[in-house]
C-alpha atoms as one frame of an Amber mdcrd trajectory, in Angstrom:
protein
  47.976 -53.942 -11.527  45.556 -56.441 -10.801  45.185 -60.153 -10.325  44.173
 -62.557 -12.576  41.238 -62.958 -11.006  37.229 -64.149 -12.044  35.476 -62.485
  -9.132  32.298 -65.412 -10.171  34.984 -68.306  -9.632  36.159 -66.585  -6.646
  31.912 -66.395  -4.974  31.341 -70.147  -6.489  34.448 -71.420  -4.243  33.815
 -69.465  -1.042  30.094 -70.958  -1.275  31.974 -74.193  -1.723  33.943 -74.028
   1.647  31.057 -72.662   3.489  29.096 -75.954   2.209  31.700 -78.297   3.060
  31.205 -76.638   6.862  27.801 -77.477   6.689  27.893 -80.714   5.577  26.061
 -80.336   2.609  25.927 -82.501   0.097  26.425 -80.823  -3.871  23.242 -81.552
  -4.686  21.744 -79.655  -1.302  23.332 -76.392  -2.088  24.724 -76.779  -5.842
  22.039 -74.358  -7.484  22.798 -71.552  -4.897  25.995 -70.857  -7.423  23.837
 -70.236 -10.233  21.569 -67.560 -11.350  18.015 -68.156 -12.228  18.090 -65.924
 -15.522  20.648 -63.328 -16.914  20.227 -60.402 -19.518  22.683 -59.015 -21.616
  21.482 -55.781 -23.409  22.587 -53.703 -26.197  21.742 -50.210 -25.637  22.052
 -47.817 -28.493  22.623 -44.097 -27.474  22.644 -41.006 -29.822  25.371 -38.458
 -28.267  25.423 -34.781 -28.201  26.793 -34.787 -31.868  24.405 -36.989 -33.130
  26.247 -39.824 -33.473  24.961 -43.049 -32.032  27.423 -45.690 -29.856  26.398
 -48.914 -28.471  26.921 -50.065 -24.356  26.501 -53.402 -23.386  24.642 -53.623
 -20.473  23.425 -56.177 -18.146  20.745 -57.276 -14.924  21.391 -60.948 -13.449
  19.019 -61.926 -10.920  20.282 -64.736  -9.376  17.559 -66.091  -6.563  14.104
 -65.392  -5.696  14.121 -68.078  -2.963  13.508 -65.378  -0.177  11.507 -62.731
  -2.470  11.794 -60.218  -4.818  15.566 -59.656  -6.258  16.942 -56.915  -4.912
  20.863 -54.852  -6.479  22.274 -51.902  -7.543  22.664 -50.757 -11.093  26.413
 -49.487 -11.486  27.975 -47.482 -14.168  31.491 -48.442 -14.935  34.211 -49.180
 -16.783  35.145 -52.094 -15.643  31.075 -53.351 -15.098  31.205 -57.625 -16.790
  29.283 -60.293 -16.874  31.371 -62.201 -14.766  31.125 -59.351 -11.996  27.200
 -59.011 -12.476  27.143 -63.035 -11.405  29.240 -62.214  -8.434  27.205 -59.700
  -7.180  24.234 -60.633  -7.430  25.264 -63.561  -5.604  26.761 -61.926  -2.809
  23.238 -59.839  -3.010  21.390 -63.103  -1.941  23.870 -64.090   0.598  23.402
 -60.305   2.021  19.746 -60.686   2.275  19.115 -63.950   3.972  22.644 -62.834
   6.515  20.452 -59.779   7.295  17.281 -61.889   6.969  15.686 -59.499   4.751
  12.475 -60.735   2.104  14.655 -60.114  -0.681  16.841 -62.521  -3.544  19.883
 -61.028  -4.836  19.976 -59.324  -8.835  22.706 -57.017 -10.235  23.283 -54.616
 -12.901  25.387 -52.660 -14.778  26.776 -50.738 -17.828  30.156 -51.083 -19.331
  30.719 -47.279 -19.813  33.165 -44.534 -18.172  29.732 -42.218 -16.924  32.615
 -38.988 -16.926  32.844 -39.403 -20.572  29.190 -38.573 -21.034  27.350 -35.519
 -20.958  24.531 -35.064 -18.541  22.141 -35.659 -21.410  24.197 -38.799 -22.659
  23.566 -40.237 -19.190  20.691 -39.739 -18.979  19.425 -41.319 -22.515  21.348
 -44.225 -21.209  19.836 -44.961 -18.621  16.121 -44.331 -19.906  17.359 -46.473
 -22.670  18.701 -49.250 -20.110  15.350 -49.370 -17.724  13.439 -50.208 -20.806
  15.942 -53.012 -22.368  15.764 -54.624 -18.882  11.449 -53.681 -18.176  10.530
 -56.900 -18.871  12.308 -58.633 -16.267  11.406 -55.549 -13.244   9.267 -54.557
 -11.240   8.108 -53.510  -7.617   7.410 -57.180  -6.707   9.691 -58.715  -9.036
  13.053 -56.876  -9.356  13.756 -53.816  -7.281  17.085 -51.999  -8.587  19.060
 -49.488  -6.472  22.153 -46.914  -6.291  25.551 -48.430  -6.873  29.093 -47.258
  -8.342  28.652 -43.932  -9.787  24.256 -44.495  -9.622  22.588 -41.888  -7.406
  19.179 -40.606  -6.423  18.887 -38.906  -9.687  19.111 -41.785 -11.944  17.210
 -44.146  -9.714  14.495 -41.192 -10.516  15.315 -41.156 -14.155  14.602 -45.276
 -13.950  11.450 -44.857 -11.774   9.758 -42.390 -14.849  11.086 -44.269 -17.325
   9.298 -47.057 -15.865   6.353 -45.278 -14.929   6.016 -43.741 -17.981   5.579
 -47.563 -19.650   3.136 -48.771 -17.229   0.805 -45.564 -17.810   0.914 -44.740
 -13.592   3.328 -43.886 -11.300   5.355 -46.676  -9.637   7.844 -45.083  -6.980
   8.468 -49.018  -5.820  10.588 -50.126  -8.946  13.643 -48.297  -7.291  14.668
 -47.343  -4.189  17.836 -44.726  -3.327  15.300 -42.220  -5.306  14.943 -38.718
  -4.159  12.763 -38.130  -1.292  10.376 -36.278  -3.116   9.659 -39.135  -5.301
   9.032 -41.646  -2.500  12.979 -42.167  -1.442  13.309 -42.786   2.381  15.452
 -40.738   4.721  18.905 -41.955   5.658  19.159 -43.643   2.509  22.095 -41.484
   1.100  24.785 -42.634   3.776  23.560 -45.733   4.925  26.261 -47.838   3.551
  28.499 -45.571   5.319  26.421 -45.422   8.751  26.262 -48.807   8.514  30.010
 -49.489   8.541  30.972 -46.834  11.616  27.906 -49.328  13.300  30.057 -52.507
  12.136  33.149 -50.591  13.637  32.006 -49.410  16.884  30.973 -52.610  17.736
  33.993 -53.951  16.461  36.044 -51.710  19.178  33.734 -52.765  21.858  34.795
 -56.626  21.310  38.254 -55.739  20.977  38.640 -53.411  24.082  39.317 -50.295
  21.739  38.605 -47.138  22.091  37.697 -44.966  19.519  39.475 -41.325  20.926
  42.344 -43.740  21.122  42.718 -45.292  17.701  43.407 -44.251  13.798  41.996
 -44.972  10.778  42.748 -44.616   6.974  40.198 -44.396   4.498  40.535 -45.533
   0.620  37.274 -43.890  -1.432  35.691 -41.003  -0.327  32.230 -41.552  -2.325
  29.115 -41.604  -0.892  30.548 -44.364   1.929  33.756 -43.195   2.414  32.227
 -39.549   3.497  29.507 -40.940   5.411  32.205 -43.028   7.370  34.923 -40.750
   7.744  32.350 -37.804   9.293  30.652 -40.284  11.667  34.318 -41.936  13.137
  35.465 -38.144  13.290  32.328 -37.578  15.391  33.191 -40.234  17.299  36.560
 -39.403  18.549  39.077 -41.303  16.085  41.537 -39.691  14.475  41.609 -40.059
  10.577  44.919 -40.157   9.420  44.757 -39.875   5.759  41.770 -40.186   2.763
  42.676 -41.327  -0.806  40.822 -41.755  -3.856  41.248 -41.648  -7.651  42.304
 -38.083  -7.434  45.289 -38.727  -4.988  45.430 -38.817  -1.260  46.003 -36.352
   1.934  47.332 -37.409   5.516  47.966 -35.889   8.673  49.882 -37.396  11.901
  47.483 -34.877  14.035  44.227 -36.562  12.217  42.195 -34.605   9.204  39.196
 -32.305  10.020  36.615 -34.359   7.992  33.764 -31.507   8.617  36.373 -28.598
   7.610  37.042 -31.814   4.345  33.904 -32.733   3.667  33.014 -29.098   3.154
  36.334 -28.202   1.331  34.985 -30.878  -1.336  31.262 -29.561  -1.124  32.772
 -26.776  -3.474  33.039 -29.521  -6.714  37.239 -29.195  -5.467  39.329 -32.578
  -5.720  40.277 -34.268  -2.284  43.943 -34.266  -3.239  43.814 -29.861  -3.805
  42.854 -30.011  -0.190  45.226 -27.757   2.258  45.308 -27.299   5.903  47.813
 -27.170   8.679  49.953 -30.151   8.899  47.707 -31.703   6.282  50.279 -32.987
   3.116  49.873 -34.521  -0.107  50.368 -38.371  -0.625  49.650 -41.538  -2.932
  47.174 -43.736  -2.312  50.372 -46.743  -2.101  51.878 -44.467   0.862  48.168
 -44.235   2.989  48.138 -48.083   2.310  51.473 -48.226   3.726  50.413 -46.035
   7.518  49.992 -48.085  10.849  46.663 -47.171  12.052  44.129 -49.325  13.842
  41.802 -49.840  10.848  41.699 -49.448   7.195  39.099 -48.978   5.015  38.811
 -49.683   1.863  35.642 -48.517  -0.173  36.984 -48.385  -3.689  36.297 -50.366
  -7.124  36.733 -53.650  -6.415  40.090 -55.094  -6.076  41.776 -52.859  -3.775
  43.826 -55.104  -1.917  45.590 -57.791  -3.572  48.766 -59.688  -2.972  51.180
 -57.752  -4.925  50.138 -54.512  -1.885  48.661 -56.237   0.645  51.897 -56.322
   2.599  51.688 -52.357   2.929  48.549 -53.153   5.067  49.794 -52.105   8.731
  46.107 -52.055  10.314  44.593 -54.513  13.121  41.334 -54.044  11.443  40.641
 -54.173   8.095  36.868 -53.021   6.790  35.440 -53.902   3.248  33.093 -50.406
   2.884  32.483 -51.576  -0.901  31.933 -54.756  -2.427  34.906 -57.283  -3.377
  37.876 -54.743  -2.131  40.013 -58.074  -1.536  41.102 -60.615  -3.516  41.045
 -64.351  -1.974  44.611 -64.646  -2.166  44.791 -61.083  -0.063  42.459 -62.175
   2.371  44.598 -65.029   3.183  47.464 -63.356   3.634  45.857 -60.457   6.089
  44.779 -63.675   7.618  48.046 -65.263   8.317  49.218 -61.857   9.644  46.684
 -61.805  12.343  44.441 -59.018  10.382  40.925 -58.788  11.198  39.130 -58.461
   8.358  35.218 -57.451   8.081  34.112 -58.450   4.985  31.567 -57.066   2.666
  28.804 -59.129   3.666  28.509 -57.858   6.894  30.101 -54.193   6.419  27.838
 -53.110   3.379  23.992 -53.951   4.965  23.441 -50.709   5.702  22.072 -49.501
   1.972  20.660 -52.658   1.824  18.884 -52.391   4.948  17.394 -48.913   4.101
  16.004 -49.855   0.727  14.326 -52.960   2.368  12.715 -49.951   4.670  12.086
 -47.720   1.622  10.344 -50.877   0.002   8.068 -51.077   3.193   7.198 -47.063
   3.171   6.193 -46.941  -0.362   3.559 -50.433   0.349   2.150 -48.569   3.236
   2.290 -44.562   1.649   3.953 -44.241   5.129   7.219 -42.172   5.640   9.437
 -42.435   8.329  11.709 -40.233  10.367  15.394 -40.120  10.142  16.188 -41.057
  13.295  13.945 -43.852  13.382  15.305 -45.546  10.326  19.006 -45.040  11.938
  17.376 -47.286  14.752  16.278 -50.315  12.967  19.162 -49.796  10.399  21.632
 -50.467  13.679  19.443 -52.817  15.083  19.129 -55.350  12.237  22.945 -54.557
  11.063  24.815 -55.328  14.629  22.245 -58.201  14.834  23.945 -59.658  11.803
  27.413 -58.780  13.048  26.907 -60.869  16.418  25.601 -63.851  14.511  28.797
 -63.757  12.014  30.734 -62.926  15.094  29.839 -65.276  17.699  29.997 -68.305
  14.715  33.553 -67.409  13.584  34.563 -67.582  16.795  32.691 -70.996  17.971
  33.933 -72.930  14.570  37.451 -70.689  14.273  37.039 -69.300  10.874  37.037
 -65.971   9.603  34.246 -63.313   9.340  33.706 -63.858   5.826  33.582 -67.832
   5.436  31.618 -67.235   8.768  29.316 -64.718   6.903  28.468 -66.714   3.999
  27.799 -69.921   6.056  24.892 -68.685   7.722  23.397 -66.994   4.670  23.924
 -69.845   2.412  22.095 -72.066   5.130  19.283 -70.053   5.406  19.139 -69.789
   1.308  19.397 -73.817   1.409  16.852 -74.094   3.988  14.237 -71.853   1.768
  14.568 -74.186  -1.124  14.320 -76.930   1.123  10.944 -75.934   2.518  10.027
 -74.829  -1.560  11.252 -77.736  -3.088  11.547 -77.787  -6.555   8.727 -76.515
  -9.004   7.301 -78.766 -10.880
């Protein structure tokens, strides 16, 4: 069940409140809820049988202000228009927090990516990079991994639009394989990125990590990454969900015995281990534990479950897990909340060093991209930190007040053209 809910409305209001902080007049931030050009696409694919269906796909780059746009390319179901405005949004807002050269673009494809063959998917997206070619490009539009995207496809873009320029360009993506230019630490650095947020997080609050629990919703790409790095770091994991079901243990999961379980192509909820038992993802939502996680589709938390919530911390590892009129109520129970903005930098972060690697023909080491990645993100999280404290707000209207000033200051300086 979800809300009634327009998650564009919802990113238009919360820049509203953070404006009204600042002061601003409408007509000193007003164009920072708009995007600067949108494209819907029709993309024709023949299938396996021969047949041909159309998706309806989109890219909505919303501001240039800082530089180039900068978003993922996702592959769902649920993918709108409405959403693509949201996020690309929340992509500009992301940059200037993190005070990356980047605007904010999304895109997407309204299509279930399990219902197509390996083939299908990949005709799709050859046939999506060159609907949207016009309006990419290394110093123009620079898309990357999201929901159910990977290294593969963000290769599959990169020759598709190679292959229309006449030379190769390995900046039109980044998340790409290493081999094709991709930067290490890329794969889990939305997930690095958020055991960062939450170590530093523990340090505030006096916590220690051997000492506290944690549930994780998704176990993609973040939810992984996460779950093996808090493991590593001493807190016990009390239960994983995701669309396949969920598992839980009072005596804490082995993530690496897990993780490797589910190396095998095996479903988290077939896992088995001593004291480890089956559960829903309702009863995980449902277990005290210090934090929660939530890096799911969007929409994870909403008020008709957010009273199962039984967590002092609650992390946003995806984009848009809670609904506004969730967040208020984890607020009004004393719930700290991390929000997106701050929680998800970490793949950001890495593609902005991926960008940089590919200008210069440079690659770095692993461990020295983990550096800067922790750095720049914890540098962020003092900022939204130390200003929801000083003004008593909460990390997220905290969050998008300092990016949207920063935005507003750009087009300030700018001005407007002609």
């Amino acid at each position: 069940m979800s809300e009634n809910r327009n998650p564009y409305q919802s990113f238009t209001q919360t820049i509203d409140k953070a404006a009204e902080l600042l002061g601003y007049s409408r007509t000193a931030y007003e164009f920072a809820k708009y995007p600067e050009r949108e494209m819907i696409v029709s993309i024709p694919v023949e299938m396996d049988d021969g047949t041909v269906t159309i998706f309806e796909g989109y890219r909505v780059q919303h501001s240039s202000l800082l530089g180039p746009y900068k978003g993922g390319v996702r592959f769902h179901q649920s993918v709108s228009h409405d959403e693509m405005k949201a996020l690309a949004g929340l992509m500009t807002l992301k940059c200037a927090l993190a005070n990356l050269p980047f605007g904010g673009a999304k895109g997407g494809v309204t299509v279930d990516p399990a219902s197509l063959s390996k083939n299908e998917l990949k005709r799709l997206t050859r046939r999506y990079t060159a609907m949207i070619l016009p309006i990419i490009g290394p110093d123009v539009d620079v898309p990357a991994p999201d929901v159910n995207t990977d290294e593969e496809i963000m290769g599959w873009i990169m020759d598709t639009y190679s292959m229309m320029r006449g030379c190769a360009v390995p900046g039109i993506v980044t998340g790409k394989p290493h081999e094709l230019g991709g930067s290490r630490g890329r794969r889990g650095a939305v997930g690095r990125g958020v055991s960062y947020v939450l170590q530093e997080t523990f340090k505030r609050m006096k916590i220690q990590s051997e000492k506290s629990t944690a549930v994780i919703l998704g176990f993609g790409k973040v939810g992984k990454t996460a779950a093996r790095l808090l493991f590593e770091d001493g807190v016990r994991i009390l239960a994983i969900g995701d669309s396949s079901g969920a598992v839980k243990s009072e005596k804490g999961i082995n993530i690496h015995d897990l993780l490797e379980f589910c190396a095998g192509g095996r479903e988290l909820c077939e896992y088995r281990a001593v004291g480890v038992e089956q559960a829903t993802n309702e009863e995980i939502m449902g277990l005290e534990c210090t934090v929660f996680i939530s890096c799911a589709v969007s929409d994870m938390i909403r008020a008709d479950n957010v009273d199962l919530i039984n967590a002092k911390i609650v992390i946003e590892g995806g984009n848009a897990q809670i609904t506004d009129e969730a967040d208020a109520i984890l607020a009004s129970k004393g719930t700290l909340v991390i929000p997106d903005l701050v929680a998800t930098l970490g793949g950001l972060i890495v593609s902005y060093f991926e960008r940089v690697q590919n200008v210069q023909s440079l690659m770095w080491d692993e461990f020295e991209v983990n550096r800067m990645l922790k750095s720049i993100q914890l540098k962020a999280f003092d900022e939204v930190w130390e200003e929801s404290r000083k003004r008593d707000i909460s990390m997220r209207l905290s969050a998008y007040l300092i990016a949207l000033e920063r935005v507003c200051t750009a087009k300030r300086i700018r001005g407007i053209f002609p």
